[in-house]
PDB file of N, CA, C and O in Angstrom:
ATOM      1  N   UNK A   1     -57.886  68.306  36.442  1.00  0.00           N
ATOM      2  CA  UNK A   1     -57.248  67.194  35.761  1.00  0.00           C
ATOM      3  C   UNK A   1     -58.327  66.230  35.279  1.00  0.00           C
ATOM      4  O   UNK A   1     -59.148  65.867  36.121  1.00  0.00           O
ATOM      5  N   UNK A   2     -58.409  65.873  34.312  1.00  0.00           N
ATOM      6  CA  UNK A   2     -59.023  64.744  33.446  1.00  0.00           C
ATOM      7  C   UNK A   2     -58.864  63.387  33.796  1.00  0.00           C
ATOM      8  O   UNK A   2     -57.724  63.170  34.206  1.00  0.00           O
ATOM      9  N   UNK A   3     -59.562  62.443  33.783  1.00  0.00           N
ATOM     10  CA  UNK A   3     -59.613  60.910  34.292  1.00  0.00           C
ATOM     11  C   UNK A   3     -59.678  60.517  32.970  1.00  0.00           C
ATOM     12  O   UNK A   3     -60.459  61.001  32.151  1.00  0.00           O
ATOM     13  N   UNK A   4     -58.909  59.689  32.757  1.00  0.00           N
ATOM     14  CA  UNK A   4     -58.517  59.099  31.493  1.00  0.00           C
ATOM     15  C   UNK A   4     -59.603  57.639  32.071  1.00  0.00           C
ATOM     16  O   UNK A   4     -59.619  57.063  33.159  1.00  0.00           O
ATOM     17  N   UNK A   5     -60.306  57.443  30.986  1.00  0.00           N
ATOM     18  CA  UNK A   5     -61.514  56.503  31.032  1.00  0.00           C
ATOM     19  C   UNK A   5     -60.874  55.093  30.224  1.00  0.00           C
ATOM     20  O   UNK A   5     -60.649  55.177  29.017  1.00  0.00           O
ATOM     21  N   UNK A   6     -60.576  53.700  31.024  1.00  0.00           N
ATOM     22  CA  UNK A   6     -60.355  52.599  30.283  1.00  0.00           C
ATOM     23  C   UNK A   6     -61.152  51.327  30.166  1.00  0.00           C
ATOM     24  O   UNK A   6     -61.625  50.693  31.110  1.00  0.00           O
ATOM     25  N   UNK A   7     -61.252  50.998  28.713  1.00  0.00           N
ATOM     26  CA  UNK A   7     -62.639  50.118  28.364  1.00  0.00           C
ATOM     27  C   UNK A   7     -62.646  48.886  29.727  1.00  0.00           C
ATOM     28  O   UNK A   7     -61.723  48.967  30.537  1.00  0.00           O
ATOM     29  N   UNK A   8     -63.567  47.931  29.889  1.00  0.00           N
ATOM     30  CA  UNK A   8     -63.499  46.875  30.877  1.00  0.00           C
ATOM     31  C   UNK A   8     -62.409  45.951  30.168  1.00  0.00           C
ATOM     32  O   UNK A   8     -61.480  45.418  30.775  1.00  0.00           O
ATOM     33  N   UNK A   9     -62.585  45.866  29.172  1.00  0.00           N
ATOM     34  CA  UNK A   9     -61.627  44.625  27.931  1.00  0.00           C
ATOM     35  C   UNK A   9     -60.192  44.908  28.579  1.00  0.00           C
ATOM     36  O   UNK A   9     -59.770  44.091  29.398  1.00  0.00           O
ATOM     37  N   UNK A  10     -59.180  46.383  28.146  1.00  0.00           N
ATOM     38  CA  UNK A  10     -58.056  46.790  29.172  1.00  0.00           C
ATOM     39  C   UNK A  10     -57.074  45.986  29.826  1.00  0.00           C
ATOM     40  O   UNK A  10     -55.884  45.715  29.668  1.00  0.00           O
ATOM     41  N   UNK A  11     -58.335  45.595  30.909  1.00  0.00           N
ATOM     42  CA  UNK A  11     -57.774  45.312  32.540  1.00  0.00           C
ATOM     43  C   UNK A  11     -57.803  43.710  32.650  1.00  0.00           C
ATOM     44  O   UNK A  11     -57.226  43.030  33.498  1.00  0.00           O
ATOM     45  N   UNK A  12     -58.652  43.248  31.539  1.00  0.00           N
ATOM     46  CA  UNK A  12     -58.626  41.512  31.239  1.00  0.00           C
ATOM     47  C   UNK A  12     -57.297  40.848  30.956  1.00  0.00           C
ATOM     48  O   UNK A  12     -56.508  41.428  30.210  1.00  0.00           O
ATOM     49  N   UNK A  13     -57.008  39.770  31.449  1.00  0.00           N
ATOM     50  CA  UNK A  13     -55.674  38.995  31.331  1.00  0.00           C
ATOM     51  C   UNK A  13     -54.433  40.225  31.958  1.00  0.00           C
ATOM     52  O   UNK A  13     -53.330  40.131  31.418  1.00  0.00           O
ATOM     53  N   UNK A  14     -54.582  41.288  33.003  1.00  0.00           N
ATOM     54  CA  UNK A  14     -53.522  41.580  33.469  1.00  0.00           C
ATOM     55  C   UNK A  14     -52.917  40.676  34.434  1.00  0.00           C
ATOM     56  O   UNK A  14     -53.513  39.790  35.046  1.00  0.00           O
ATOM     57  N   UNK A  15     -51.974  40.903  34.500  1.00  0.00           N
ATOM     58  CA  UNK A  15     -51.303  40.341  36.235  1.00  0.00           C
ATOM     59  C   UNK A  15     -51.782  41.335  37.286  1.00  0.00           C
ATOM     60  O   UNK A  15     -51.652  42.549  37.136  1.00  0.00           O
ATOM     61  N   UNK A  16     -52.421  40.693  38.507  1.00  0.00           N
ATOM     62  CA  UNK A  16     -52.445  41.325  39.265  1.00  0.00           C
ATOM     63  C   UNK A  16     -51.013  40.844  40.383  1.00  0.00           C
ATOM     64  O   UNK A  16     -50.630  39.691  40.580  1.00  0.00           O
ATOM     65  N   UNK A  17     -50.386  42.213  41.031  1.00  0.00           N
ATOM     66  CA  UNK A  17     -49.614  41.750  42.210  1.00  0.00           C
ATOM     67  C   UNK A  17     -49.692  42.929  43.314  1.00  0.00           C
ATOM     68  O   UNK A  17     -50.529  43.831  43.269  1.00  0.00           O
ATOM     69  N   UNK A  18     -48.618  42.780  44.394  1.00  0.00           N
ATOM     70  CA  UNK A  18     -49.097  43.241  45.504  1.00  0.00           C
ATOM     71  C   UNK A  18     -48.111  44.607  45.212  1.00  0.00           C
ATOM     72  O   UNK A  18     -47.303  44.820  44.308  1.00  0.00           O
ATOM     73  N   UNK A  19     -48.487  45.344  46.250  1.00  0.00           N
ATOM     74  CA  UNK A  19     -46.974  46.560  45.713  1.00  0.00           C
ATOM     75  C   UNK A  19     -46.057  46.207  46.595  1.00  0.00           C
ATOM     76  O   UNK A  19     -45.570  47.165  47.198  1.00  0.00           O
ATOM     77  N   UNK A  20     -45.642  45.138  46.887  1.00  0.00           N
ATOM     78  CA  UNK A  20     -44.322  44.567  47.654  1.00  0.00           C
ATOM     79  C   UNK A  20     -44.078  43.522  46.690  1.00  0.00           C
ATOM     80  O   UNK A  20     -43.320  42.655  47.125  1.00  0.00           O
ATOM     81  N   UNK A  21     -44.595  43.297  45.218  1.00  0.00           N
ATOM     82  CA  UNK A  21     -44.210  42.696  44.038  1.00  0.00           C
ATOM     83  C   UNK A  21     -44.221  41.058  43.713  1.00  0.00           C
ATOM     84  O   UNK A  21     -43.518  40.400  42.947  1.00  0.00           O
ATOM     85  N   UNK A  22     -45.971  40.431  45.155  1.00  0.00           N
ATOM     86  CA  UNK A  22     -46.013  39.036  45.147  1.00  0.00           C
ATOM     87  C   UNK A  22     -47.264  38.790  43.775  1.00  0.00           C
ATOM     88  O   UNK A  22     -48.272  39.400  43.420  1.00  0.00           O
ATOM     89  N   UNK A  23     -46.748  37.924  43.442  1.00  0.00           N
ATOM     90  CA  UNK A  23     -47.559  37.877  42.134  1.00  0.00           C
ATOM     91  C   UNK A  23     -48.974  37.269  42.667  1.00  0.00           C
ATOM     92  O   UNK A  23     -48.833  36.415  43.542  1.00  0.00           O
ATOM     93  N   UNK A  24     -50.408  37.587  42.260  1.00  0.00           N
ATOM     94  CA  UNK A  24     -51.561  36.494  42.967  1.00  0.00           C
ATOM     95  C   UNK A  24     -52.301  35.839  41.492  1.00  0.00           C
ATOM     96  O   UNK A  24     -53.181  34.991  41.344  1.00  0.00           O
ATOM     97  N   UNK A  25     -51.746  36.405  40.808  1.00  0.00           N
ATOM     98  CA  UNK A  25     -52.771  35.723  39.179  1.00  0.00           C
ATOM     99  C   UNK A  25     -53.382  36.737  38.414  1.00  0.00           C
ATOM    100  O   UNK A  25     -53.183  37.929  38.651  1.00  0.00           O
ATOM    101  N   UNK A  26     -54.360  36.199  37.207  1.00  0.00           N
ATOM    102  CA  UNK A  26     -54.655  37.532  36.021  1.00  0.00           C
ATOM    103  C   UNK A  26     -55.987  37.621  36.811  1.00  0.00           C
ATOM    104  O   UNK A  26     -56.548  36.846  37.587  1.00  0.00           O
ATOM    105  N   UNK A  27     -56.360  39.150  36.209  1.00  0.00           N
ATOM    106  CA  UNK A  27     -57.801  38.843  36.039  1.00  0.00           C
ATOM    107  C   UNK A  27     -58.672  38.584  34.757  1.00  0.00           C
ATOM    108  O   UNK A  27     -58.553  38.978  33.596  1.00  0.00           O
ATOM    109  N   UNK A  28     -59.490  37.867  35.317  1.00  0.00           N
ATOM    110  CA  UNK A  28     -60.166  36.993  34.675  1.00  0.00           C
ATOM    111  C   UNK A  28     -61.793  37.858  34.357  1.00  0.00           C
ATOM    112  O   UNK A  28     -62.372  37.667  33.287  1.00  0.00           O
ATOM    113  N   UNK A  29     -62.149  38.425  35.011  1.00  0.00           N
ATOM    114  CA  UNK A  29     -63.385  38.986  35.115  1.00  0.00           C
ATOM    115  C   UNK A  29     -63.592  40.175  36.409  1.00  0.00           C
ATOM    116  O   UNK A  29     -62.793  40.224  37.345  1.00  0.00           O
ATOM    117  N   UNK A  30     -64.497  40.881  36.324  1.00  0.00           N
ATOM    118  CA  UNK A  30     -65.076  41.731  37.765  1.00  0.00           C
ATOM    119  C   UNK A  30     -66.533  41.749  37.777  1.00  0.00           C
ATOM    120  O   UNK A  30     -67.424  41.724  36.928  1.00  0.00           O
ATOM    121  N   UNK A  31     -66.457  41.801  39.020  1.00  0.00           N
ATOM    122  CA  UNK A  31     -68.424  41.904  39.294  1.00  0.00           C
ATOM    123  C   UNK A  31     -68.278  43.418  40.100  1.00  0.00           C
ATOM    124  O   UNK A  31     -67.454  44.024  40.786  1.00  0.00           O
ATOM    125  N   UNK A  32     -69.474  43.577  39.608  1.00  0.00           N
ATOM    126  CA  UNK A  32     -70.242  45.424  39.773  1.00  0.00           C
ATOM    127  C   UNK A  32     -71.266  45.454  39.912  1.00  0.00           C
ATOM    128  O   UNK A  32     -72.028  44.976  39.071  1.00  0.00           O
ATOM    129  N   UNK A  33     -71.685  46.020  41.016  1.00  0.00           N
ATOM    130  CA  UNK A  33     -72.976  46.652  41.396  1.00  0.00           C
ATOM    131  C   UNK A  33     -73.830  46.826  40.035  1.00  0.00           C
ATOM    132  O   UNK A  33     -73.264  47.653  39.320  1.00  0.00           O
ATOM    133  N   UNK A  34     -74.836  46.392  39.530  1.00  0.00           N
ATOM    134  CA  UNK A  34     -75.572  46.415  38.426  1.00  0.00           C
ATOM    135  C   UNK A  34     -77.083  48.025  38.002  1.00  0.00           C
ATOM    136  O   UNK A  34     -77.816  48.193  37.027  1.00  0.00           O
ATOM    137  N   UNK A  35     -76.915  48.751  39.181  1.00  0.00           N
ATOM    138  CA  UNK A  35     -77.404  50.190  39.763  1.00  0.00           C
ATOM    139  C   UNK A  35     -76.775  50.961  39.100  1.00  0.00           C
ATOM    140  O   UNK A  35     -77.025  51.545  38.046  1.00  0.00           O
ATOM    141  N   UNK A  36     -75.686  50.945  39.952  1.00  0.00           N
ATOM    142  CA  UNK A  36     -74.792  52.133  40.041  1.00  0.00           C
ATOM    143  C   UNK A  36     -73.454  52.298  39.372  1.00  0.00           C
ATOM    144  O   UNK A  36     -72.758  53.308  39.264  1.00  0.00           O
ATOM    145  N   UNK A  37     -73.204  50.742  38.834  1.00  0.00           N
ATOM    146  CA  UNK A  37     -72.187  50.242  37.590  1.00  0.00           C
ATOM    147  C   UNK A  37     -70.677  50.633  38.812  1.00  0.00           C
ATOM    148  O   UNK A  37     -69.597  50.857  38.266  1.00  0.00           O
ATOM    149  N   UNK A  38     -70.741  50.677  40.284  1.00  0.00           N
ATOM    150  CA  UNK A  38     -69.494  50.114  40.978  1.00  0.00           C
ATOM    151  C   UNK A  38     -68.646  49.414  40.956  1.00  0.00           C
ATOM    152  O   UNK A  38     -68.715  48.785  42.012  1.00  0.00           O
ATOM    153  N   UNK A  39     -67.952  49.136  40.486  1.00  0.00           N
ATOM    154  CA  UNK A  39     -66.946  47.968  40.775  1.00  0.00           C
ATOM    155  C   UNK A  39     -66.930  47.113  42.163  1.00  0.00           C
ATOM    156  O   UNK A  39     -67.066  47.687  43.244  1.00  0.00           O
ATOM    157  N   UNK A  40     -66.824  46.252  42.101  1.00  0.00           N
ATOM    158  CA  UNK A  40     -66.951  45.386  43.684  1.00  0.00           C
ATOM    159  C   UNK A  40     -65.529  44.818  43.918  1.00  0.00           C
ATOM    160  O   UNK A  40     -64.682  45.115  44.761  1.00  0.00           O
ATOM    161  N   UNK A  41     -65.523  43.672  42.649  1.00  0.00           N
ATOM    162  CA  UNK A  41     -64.300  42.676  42.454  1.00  0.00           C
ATOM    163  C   UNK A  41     -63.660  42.060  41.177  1.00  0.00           C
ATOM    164  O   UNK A  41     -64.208  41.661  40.149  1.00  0.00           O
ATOM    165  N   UNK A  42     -62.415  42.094  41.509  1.00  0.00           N
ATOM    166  CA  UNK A  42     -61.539  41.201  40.512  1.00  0.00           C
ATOM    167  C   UNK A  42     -61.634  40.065  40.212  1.00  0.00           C
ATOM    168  O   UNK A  42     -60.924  39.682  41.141  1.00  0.00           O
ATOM    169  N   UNK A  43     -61.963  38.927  39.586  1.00  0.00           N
ATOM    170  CA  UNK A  43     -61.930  37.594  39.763  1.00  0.00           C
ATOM    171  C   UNK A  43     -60.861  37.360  39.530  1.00  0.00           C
ATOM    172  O   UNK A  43     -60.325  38.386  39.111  1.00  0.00           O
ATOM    173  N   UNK A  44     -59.803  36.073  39.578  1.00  0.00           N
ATOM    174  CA  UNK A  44     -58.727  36.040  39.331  1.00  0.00           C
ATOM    175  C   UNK A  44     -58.558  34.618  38.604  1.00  0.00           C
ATOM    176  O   UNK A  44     -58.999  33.747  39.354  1.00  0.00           O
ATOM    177  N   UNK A  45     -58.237  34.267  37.814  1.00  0.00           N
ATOM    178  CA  UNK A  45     -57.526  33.077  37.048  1.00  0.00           C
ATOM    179  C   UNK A  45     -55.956  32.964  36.854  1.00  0.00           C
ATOM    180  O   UNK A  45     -55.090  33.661  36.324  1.00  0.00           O
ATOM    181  N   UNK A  46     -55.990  32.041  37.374  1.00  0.00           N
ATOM    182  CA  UNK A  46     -54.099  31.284  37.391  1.00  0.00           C
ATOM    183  C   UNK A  46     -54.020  31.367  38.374  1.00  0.00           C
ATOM    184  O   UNK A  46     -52.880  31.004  38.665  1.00  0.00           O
ATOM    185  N   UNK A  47     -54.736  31.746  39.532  1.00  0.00           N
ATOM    186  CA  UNK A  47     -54.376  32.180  40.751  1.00  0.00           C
ATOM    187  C   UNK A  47     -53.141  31.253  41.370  1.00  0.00           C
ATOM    188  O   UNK A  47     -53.349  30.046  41.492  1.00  0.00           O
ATOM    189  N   UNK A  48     -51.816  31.827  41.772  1.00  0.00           N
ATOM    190  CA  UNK A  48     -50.916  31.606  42.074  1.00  0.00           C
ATOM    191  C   UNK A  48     -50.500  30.985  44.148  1.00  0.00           C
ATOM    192  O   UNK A  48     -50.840  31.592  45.164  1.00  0.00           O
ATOM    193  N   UNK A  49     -49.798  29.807  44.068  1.00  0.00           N
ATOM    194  CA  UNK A  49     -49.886  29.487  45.450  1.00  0.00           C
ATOM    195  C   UNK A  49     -49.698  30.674  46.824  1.00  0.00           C
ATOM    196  O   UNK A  49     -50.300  30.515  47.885  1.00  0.00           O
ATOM    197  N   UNK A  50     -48.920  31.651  46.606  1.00  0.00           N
ATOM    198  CA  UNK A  50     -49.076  32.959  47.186  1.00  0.00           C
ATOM    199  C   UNK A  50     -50.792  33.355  47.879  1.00  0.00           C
ATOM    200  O   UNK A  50     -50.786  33.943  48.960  1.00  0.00           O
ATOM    201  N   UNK A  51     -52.111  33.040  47.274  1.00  0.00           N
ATOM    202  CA  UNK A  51     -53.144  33.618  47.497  1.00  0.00           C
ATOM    203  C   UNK A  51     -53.532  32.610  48.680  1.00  0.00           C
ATOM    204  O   UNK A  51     -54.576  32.935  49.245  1.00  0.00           O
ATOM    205  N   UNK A  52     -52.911  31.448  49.179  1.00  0.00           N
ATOM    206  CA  UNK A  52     -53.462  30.669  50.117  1.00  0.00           C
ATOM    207  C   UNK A  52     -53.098  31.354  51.476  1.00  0.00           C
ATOM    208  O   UNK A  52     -53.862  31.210  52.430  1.00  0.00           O
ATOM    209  N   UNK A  53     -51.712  32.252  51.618  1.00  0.00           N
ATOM    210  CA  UNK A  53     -51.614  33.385  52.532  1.00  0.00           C
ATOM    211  C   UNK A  53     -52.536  34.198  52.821  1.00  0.00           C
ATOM    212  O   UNK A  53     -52.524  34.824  53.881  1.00  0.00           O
ATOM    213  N   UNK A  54     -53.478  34.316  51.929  1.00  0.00           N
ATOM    214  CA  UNK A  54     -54.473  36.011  51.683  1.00  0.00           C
ATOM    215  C   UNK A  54     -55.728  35.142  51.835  1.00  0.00           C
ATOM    216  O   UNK A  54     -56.099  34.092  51.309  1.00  0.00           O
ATOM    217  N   UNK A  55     -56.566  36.501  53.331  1.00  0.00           N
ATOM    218  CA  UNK A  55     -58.023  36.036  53.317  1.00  0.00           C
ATOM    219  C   UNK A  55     -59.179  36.302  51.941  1.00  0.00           C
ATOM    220  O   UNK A  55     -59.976  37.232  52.058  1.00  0.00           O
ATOM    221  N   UNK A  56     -59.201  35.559  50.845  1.00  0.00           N
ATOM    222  CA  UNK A  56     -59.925  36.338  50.127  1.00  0.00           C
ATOM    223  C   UNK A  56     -60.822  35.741  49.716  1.00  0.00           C
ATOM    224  O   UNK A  56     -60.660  34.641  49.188  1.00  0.00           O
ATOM    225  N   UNK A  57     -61.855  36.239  49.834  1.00  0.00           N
ATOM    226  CA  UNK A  57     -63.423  35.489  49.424  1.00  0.00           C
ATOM    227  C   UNK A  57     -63.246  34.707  47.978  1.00  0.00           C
ATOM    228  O   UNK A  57     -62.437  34.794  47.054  1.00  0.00           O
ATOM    229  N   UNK A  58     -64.490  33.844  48.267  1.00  0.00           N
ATOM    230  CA  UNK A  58     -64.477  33.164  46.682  1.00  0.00           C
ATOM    231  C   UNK A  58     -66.070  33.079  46.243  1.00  0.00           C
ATOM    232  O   UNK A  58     -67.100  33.268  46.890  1.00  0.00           O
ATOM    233  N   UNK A  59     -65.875  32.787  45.138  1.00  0.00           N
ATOM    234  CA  UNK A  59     -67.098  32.727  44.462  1.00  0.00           C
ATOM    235  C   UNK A  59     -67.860  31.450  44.639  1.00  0.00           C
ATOM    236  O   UNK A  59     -67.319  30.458  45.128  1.00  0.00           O
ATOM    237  N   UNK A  60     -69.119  31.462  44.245  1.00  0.00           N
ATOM    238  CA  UNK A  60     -69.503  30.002  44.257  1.00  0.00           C
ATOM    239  C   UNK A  60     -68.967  28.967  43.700  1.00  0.00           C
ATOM    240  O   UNK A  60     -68.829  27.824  44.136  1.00  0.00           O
ATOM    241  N   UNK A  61     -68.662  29.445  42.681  1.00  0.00           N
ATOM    242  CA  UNK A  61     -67.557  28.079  41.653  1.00  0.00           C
ATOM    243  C   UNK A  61     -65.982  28.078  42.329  1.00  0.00           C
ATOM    244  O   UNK A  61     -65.131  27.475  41.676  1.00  0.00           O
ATOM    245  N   UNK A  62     -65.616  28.640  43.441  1.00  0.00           N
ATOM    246  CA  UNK A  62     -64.627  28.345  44.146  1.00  0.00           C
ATOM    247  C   UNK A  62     -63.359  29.212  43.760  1.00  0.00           C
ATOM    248  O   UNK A  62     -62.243  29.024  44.242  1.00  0.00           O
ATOM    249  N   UNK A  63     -63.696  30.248  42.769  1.00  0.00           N
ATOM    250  CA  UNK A  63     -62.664  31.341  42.183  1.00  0.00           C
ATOM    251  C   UNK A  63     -62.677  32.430  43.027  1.00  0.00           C
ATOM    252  O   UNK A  63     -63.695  32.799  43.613  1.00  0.00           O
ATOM    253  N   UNK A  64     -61.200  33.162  43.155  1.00  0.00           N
ATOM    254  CA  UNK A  64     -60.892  34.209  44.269  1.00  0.00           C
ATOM    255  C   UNK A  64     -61.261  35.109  43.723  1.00  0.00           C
ATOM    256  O   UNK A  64     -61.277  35.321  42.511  1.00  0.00           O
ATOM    257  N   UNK A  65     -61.717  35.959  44.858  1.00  0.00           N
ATOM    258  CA  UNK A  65     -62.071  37.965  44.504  1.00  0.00           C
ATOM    259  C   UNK A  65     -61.204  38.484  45.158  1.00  0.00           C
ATOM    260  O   UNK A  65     -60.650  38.216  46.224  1.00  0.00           O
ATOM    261  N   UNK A  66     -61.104  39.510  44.193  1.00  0.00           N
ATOM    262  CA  UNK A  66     -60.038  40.708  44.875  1.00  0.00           C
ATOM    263  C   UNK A  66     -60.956  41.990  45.036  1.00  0.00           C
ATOM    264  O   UNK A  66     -61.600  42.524  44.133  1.00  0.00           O
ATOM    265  N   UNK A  67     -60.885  42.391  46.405  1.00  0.00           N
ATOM    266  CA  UNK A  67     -61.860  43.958  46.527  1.00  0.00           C
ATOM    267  C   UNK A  67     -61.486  44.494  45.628  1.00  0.00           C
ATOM    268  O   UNK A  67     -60.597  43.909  45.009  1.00  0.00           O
ATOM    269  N   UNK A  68     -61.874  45.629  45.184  1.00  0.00           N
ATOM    270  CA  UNK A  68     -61.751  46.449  44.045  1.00  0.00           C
ATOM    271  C   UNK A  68     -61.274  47.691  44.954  1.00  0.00           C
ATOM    272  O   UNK A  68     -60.347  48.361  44.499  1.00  0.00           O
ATOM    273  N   UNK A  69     -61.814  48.056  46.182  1.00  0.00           N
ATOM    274  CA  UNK A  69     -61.093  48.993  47.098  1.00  0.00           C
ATOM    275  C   UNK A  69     -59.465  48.565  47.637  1.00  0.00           C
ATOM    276  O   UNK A  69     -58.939  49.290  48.482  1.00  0.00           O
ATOM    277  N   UNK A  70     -58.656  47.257  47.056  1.00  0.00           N
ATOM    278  CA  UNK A  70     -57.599  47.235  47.213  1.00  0.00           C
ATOM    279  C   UNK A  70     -56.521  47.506  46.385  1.00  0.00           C
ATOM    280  O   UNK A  70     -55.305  47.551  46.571  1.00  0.00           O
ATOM    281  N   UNK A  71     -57.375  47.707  45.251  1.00  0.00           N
ATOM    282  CA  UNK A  71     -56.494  48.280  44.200  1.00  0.00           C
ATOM    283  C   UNK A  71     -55.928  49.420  44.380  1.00  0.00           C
ATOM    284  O   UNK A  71     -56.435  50.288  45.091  1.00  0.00           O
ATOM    285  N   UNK A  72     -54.735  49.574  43.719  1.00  0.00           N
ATOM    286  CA  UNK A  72     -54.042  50.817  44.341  1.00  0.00           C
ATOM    287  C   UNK A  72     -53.592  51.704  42.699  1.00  0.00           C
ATOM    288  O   UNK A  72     -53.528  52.916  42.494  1.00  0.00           O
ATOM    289  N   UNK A  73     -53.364  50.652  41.828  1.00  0.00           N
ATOM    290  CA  UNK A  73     -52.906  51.359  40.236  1.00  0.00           C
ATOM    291  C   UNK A  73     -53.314  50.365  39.492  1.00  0.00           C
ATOM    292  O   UNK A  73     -53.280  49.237  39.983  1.00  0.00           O
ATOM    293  N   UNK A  74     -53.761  50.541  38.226  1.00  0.00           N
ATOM    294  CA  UNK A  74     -53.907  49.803  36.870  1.00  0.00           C
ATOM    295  C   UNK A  74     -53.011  50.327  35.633  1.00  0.00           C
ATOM    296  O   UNK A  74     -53.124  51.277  34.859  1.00  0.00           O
ATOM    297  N   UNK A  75     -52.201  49.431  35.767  1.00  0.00           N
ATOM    298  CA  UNK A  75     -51.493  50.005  34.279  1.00  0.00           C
ATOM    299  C   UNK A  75     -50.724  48.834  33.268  1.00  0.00           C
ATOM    300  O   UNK A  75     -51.229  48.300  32.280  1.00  0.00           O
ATOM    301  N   UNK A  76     -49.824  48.686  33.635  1.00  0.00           N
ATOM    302  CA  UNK A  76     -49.070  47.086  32.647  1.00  0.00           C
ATOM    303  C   UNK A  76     -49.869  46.131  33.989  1.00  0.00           C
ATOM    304  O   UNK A  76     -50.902  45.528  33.701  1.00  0.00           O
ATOM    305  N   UNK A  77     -49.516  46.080  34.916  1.00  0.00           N
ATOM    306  CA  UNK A  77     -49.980  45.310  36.272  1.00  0.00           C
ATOM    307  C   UNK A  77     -51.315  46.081  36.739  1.00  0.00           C
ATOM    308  O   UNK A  77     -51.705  47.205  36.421  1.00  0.00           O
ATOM    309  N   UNK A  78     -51.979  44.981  37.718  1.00  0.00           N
ATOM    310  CA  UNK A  78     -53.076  45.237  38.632  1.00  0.00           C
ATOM    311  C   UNK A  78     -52.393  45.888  40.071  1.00  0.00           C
ATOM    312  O   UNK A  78     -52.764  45.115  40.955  1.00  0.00           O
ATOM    313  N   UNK A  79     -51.802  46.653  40.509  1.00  0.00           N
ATOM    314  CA  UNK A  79     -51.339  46.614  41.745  1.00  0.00           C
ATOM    315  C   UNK A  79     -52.407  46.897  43.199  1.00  0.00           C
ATOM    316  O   UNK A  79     -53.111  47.888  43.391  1.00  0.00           O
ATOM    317  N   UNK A  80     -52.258  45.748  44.049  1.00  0.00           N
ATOM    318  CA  UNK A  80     -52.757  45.944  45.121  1.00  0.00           C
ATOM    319  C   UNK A  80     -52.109  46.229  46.159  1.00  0.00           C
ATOM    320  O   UNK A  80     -50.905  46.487  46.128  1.00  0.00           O
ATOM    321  N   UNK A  81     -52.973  46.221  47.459  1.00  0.00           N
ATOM    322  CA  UNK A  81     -52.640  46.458  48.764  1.00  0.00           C
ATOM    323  C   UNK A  81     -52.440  45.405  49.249  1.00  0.00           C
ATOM    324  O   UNK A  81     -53.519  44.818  49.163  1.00  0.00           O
ATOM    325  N   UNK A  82     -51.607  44.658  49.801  1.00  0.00           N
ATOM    326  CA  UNK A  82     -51.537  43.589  50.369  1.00  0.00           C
ATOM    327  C   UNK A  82     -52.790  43.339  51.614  1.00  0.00           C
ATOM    328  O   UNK A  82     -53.652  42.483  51.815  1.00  0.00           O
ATOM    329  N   UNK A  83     -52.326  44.643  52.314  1.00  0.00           N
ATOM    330  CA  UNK A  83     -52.742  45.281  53.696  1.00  0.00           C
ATOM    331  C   UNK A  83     -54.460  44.842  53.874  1.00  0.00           C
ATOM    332  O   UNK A  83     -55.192  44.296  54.699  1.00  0.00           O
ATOM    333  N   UNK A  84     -54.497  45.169  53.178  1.00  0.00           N
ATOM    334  CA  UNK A  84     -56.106  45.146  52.437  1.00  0.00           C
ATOM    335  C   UNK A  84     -56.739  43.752  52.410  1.00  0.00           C
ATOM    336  O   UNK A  84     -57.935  43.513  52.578  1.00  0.00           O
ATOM    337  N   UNK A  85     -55.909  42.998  52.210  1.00  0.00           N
ATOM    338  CA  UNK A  85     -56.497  41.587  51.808  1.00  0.00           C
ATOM    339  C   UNK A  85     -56.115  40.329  53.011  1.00  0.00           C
ATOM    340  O   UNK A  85     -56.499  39.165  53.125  1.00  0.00           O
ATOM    341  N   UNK A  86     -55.354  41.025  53.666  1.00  0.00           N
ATOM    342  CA  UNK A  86     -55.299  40.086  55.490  1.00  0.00           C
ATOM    343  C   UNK A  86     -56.290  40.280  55.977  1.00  0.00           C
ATOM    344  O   UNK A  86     -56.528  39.824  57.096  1.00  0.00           O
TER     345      UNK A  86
END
């Protein structure tokens, strides 16, 4: 089976939410390993009062990351793992 390859542009201004359907905000940007071109994290903008529940790192300028290992699907939505982010 073939991996359908999608530009970085794509996945900009999606909604990300949880797959129990809590909304946490778009993304805004991702940071990647600059080597090995990994994905690390989601940044998130609009971030929604829901994310004050969720342990999730922030950036220096005080904006949330989302692991990139919590992602679960990319398609109209970002869907994550909730599980993942306690």
């Amino acid at each position: 089976m073939v991996s359908e390859k999608n530009p970085f542009s794509s996945i900009l201004g999606k909604m990300i939410v949880t797959k129990e359907g809590k909304r946490l905000g778009f993304v805004k940007d991702v940071t990647f390993e600059t080597k090995s071109g990994e994905l690390i994290n989601l940044i998130v903008k609009d971030a929604t009062p829901y994310t004050k529940n969720l342990n999730l790192e922030r950036t220096k300028s005080d904006e949330l990351l989302v692991p990139y290992s919590s992602i679960i699907s990319i398609a109209d939505f970002v869907i994550v793992s909730e599980e993942d982010l306690i």
